[in-house]
Steps between C-alpha positions, in 0.01 A plus 500: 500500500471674178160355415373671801596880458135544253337434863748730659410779260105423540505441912712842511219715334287302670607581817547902448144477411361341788683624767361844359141383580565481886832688548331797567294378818762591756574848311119606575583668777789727338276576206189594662732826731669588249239495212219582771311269362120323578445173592373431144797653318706215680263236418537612090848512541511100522203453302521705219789288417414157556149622356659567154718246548182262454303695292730464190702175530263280339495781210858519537510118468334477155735782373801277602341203361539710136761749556754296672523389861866644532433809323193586767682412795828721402229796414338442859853486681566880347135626568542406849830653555400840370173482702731367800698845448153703496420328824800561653506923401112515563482870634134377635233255562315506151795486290642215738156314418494559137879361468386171695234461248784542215720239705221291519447548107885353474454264748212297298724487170762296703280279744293437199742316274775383847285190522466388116886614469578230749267225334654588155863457637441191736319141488445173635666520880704782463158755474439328806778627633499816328165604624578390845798755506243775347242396757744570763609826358097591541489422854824652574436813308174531611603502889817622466369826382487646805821407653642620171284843528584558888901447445469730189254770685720515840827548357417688168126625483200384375558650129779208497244215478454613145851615408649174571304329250706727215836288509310223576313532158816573320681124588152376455475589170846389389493154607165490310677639160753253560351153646123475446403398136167656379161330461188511351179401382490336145149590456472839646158651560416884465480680815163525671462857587141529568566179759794751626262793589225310649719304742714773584199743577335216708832441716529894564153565589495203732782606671374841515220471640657219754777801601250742532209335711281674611200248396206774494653713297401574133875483358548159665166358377577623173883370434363172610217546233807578260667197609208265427423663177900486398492107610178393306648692174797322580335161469272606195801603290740185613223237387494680173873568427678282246783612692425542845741652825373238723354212297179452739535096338762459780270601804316189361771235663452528879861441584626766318217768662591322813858647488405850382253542788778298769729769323303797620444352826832424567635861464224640686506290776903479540624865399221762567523519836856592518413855414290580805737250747756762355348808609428299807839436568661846439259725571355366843767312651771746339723225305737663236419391161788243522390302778145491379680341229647293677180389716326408143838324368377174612228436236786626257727192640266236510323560140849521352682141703141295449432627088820448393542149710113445316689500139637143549204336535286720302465224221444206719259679762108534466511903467096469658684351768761817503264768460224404718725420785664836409180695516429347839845575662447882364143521695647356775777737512241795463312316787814515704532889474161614617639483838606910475332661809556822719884461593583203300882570398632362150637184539094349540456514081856338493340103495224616293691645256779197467171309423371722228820460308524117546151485334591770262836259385295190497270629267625761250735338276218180407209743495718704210631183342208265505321764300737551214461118511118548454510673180687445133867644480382759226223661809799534706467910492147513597542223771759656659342827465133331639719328837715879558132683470296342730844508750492882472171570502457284835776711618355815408133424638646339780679852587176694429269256701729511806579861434147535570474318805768637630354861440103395630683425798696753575248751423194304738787456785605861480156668437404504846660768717851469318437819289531511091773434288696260734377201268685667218772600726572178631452305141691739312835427719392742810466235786800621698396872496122422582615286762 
């Protein structure tokens, strides 16, 4: 059992971290009365974080690779329980938002180094294993967000999906002082800052402009103008960097692009949605955070029982045949919940949902280990920080893009003889009072 307890220490930050990316879906609600907040405000309160979250891992990554894997993760388990505090004291929307982005900043110095921290302290059959158990703490942390974030916000408040991370952080970062040995590259590279600034202003302006919408306008045009210039640079000063953040040599091997872009799609496809079936749940048919919880809790179940079951036959198992199948259990499972109509009552996203975290279990834990595989041992920082990137960032579009939708459709359904304002009234928690 002792050999274990490095994973322990790894899966626990791990999990804090995650859950914070959806546990504040079923809170929404609470926020947006008593922060009267806009419809936008709520959609930068998730993305903000996971936004940051992908914006500096692979950065992060390459600092780990030279500074010490250990050493960034303990630094990110402190940053994000101070930020977790902010949140949780936040006397108002914009200081709420700028604290995500600070937890976010926290959250990228430990998912950066959790994955090369478990390939440093495991081989042969036992990474199997090892990443099957931290696969299954993804897909339970993911889902299990909200279930964790409804029990908290019913009994306790909203402010408590923050606080509870503090003593979480504390046991977190003794077992790491005590169990998990530290790690790092032999060859360290100097950081690449200018790589740094052009990806991170490409991700924000992206996501901007994908939050904001409004297609005609001349902000919009011009933050996706930003975000094209910001990407190009990005390329330009990669190819020439003796030290690159993202060695663009990698994108050359089609598996390993493969499981980047599967990466993206995955979180997109599996997690976004839960935001908007959230507000859905609570704020039309009137569940209490807790047993919109509870109606998402399936995905949380299934992801966890089928990843960690995954772990024994990670190493024996074609992971195309794992991912693949996973990807096309997830669609089906976002398939099945498209059946939400006038009157439809909660339990019709139940099936869909189980089905999304099947296909989330199947395919998380070999999508993150085949492509550590894919690269040498001493690119373990900036392959782990490449696979957690693309994750967030489809998270983070996949928020914006629906947030969109969502909004379009509100405001061309309600435009019409419903009067002004109930678009924002209804997507910034209102449904109940317009109704």
């Amino acid at each position: 059992m002792k050999k274990w307890w490095p994973l322990v220490a790894v899966c626990a930050g791990t999990f804090m971290l995650l859950v914070d990316v959806t546990i504040v879906t079923v809170a929404l609600p609470d926020m947006a009365r008593e922060l009267h907040t806009t419809f936008q405000d709520l959609q930068w309160v998730i993305d903000l974080y996971a936004l940051v979250l992908a914006a500096l891992v692979l950065t992060v990554g390459s600092v780990a690779d030279r500074l010490g894997r250990r050493r960034v993760y303990l630094i990110g388990l402190v940053v994000f329980a101070l930020s977790s505090l902010a949140c949780g004291l936040a006397p108002n929307v914009g200081v709420l938002i700028a604290a995500r982005g600070v937890q976010g900043l926290g959250a990228a110095a430990m998912f950066a180094t959790t994955m090369a921290l478990i390939s440093s302290s495991y081989s042969g059959r036992e990474r199997g294993v090892a990443f099957g158990v931290w696969g299954a703490v993804n897909g339970a942390a993911a889902a299990a967000g909200p279930i964790v974030g409804g029990l908290l916000a019913t009994h306790f408040g909203w402010r408590w999906i923050f606080l509870v991370n503090l003593p979480v952080s504390v046991v977190a970062v003794g077992m790491t002082l005590l169990v998990v040995r530290e790690s790092r590259d032999p060859h360290p590279s100097r950081v690449d800052v200018p790589g740094m600034v052009s990806f991170t202003v490409a991700a924000a302006a992206l996501t901007y402009a994908l939050i904001r919408g409004a297609w005609g306008s001349g902000l919009t045009v011009v933050m996706l103008a930003i975000a094209v210039a910001a990407l190009v640079v990005f390329v330009l000063v990669e190819r020439r960097s003796e030290y690159p953040m993202l060695d663009l040599a990698l994108l050359r091997h089609a598996s390993f692009t493969t499981l980047l872009v599967a990466g993206a799609l995955l979180s997109a496809a599996a997690w976004a949605s839960l935001t908007y079936e959230s507000l859905w749940l609570q704020t039309v048919l009137g569940l209490t955070p807790i047993q919109a919880g509870l109606v998402l809790l399936p995905a949380s179940l299934a992801a966890f029982a089928v990843s960690a079951a995954i772990g024994r036959v990670l190493h024996t198992t074609s992971p195309r045949l794992l991912i693949g199948s996973g990807l096309l259990v997830i669609a089906a499972g976002a398939l099945a919940q498209g059946v939400i109509r006038t009157g439809s009552s909660w339990w019709v996203v139940m099936p869909g949902l189980f089905l999304v975290g099947i296909g989330a279990g199947l395919a998380m834990a070999p999508l993150s280990a085949t492509a550590m595989g894919a690269v040498d041992r001493s690119r373990a920082g900036m392959a782990a920080g490449a696979v957690s990137t693309f994750r967030q960032l489809g998270y983070a579009f996949g928020i914006a893009v629906l947030g969109e939708v969502f909004d379009s459709g509100l405001s061309h359904g309600l435009s019409h003889g419903a009067g002004a304002g109930l678009p924002a009234a209804l997507s910034g928690g209102q449904a109940q009072a317009v109704l």
